[in-house]
C-alpha positions as CSV (number, residue, x, y, z in Angstrom):
1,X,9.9,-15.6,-14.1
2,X,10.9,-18.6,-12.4
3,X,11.2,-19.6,-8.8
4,X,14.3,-19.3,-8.8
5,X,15.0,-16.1,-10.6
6,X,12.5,-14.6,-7.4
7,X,14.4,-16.6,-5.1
8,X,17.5,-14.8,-6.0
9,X,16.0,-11.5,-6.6
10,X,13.6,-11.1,-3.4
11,X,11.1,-8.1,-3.5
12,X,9.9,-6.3,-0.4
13,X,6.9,-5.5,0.3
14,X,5.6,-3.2,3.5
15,X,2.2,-2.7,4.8
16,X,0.8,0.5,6.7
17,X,-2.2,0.1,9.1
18,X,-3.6,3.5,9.2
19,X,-5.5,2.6,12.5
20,X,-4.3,3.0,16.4
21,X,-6.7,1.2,17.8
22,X,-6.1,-2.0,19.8
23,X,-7.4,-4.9,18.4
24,X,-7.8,-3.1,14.8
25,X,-9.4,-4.8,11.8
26,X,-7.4,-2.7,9.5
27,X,-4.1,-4.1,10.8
28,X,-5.6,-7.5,10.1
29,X,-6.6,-6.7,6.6
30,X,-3.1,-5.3,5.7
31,X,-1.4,-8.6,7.5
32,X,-3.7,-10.9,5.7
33,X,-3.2,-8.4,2.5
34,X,0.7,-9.1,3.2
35,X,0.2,-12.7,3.1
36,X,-0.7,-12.3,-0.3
37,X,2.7,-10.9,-1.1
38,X,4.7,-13.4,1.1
39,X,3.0,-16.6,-1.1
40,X,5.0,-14.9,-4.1
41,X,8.3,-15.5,-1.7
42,X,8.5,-11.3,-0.6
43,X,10.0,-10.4,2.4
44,X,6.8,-8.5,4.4
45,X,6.9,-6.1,7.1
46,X,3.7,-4.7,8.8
47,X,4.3,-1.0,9.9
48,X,1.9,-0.5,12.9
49,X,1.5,3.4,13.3
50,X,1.1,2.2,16.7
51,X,4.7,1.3,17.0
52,X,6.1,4.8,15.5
53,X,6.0,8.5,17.9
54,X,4.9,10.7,15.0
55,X,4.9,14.1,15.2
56,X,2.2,16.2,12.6
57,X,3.2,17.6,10.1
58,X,3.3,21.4,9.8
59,X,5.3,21.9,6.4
60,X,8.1,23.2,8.0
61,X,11.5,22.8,6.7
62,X,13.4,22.4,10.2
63,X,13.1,18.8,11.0
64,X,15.9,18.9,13.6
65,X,13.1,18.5,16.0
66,X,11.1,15.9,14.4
67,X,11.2,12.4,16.3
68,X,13.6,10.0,15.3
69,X,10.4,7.8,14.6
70,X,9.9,9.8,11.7
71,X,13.0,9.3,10.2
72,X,12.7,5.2,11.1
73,X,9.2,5.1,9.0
74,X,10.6,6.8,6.3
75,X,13.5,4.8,6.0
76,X,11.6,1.4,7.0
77,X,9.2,2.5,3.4
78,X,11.8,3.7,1.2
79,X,13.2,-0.1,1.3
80,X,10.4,-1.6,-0.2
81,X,9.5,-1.9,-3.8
82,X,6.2,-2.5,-2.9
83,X,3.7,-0.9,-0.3
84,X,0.0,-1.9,1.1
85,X,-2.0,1.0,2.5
86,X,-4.8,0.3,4.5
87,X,-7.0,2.8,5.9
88,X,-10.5,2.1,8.1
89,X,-13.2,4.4,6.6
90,X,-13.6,7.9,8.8
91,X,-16.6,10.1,7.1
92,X,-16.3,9.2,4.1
93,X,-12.7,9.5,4.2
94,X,-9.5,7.5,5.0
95,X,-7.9,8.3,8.8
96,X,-6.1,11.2,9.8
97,X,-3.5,8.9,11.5
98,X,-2.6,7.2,7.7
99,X,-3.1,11.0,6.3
100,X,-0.2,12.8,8.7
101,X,2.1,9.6,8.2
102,X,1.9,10.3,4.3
103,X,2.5,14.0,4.5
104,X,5.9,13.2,6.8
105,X,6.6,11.2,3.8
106,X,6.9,12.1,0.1
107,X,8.8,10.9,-3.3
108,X,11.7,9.6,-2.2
109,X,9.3,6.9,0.0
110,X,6.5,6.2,-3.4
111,X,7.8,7.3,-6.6
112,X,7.9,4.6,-8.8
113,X,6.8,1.8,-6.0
114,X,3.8,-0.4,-6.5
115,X,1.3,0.5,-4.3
116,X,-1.7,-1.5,-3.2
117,X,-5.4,-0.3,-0.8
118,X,-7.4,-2.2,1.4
119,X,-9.8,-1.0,3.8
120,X,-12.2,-1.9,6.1
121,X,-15.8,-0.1,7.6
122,X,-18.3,-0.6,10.0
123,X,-20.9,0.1,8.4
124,X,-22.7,-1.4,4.6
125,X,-21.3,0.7,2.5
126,X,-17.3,-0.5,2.6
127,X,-14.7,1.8,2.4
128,X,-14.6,2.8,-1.8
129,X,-14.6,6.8,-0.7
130,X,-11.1,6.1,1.3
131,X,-9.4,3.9,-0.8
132,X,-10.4,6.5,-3.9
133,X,-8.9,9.0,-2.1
134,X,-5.9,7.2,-1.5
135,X,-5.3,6.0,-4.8
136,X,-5.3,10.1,-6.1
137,X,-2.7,10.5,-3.1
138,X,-0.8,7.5,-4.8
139,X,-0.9,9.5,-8.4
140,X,0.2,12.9,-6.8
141,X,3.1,10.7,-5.4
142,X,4.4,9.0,-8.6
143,X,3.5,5.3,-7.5
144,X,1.9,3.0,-9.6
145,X,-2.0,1.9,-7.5
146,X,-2.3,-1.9,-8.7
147,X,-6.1,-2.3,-9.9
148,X,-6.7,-4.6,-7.2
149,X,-8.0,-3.4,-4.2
150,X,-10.2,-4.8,-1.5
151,X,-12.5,-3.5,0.7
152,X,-14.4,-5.2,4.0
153,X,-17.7,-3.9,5.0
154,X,-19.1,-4.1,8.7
155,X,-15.8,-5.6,9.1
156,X,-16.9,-5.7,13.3
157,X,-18.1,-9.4,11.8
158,X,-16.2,-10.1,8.8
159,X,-13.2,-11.6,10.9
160,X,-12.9,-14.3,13.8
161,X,-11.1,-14.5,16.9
162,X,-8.0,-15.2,15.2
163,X,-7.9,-12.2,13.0
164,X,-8.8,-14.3,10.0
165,X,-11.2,-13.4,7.5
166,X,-14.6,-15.9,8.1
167,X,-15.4,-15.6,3.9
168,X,-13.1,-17.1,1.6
169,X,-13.9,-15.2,-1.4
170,X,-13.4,-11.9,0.7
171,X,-10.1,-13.5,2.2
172,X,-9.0,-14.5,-1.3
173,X,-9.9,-10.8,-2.5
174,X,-7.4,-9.4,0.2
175,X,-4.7,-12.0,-0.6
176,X,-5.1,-10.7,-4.0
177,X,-3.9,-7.2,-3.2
178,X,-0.7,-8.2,-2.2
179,X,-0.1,-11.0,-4.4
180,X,-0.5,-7.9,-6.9
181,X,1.4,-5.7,-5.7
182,X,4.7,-8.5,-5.2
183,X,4.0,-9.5,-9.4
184,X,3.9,-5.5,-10.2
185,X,7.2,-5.4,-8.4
186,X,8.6,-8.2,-9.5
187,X,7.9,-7.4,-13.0
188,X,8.8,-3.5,-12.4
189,X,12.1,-4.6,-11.2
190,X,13.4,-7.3,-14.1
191,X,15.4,-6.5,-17.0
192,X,12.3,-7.3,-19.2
193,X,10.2,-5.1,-17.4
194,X,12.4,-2.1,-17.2
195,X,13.9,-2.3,-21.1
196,X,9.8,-2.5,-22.0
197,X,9.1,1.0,-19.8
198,X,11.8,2.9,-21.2
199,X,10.6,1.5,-24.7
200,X,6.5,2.8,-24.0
201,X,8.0,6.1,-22.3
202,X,10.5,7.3,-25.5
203,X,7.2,5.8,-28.2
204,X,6.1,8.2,-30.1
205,X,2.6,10.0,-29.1
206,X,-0.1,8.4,-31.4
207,X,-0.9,11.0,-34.0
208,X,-4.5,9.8,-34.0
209,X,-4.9,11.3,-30.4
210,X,-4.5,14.9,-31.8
211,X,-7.7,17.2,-31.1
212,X,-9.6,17.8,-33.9
């Protein structure tokens, strides 16, 4: 596709800290992660779960109650073609903060959207457990989980006073998410792409896959 095919045809691309904290290093790995995207010439936004008054979710059908903030992220995701999660790693798990923002949300916000991981630890290990997690909540939603992803161990040093990353290959591996994630959507959302889905969705199963 050509610059100016993307220049007329501008993709969006949102990214979702799953962190509170002040000062967190998972907002900076989803910004620098949305950097990525923005090279490709998407429009970014960074959702900040800071910035939204969320109320948990309790399954109930009655959201007459539920804050308008819940209705704002929602909206502010369902906009996007594309969407970065990032998550810091909690027990071996992503946060309960990113957790209750997906279960306010559902198909209408993912199906079909390109979706993207980083994450971010303190410890050695990185934050694989999380982001696996995440990328079975992205099935169970009908996105498609890009095969990048990018994770940042004892991230506490990883990143300067600036919020930038101090490694280049690590920077250039979060980059990479999002500079996935805008192609995906690009791709996903040009007459090419789409007329070569619906061709691969209506083939024919391959008979050499029966059980035997």
């Amino acid at each position: 596709m050509s610059a100016t095919d993307k220049e007329q045809r501008r993709c969006h691309i949102v990214g979702i800290s799953g962190s509170i904290r002040p000062g967190s290093y998972t907002t900076m790995a989803v910004a620098l992660a949305l950097k990525g995207a923005e090279e490709l010439q998407c429009e970014t936004k960074l959702i900040n779960l800071r910035d939204y008054q969320l109320t948990f979710c309790d399954g109930k059908e009655d959201e007459s109650k539920f804050p308008k903030d819940v209705f704002r992220l929602r909206e502010d995701v369902r906009q996007a073609e594309g969407i970065i999660l990032g998550t810091p790693e909690y027990h071996g798990g992503y946060s309960g903060v990113l957790k209750n923002a997906l279960d306010l949300m559902g198909f209408e916000e993912f199906e079909g959207k390109m979706l993207g991981l980083v994450g971010v630890s303190g410890g050695a290990m990185g934050a694989f457990g999380p982001m696996n997690s995440l990328r079975e909540v992205g099935r169970a939603l009908h996105a498609w989980v890009v095969p990048e992803q990018a994770s940042i161990p004892q991230a506490w040093q990883e990143f300067d006073d600036t919020g930038n990353l101090k490694d280049p290959k690590l920077d250039e591996r979060v980059r990479n998410v999002g500079r996935q994630v805008a192609r995906f959507a690009y791709l996903h959302g040009s007459c090419e792409g789409n007329e070569f889905l619906q061709k691969w969705e209506k083939a024919r199963v391959n008979p050499g896959g029966e059980a035997r």
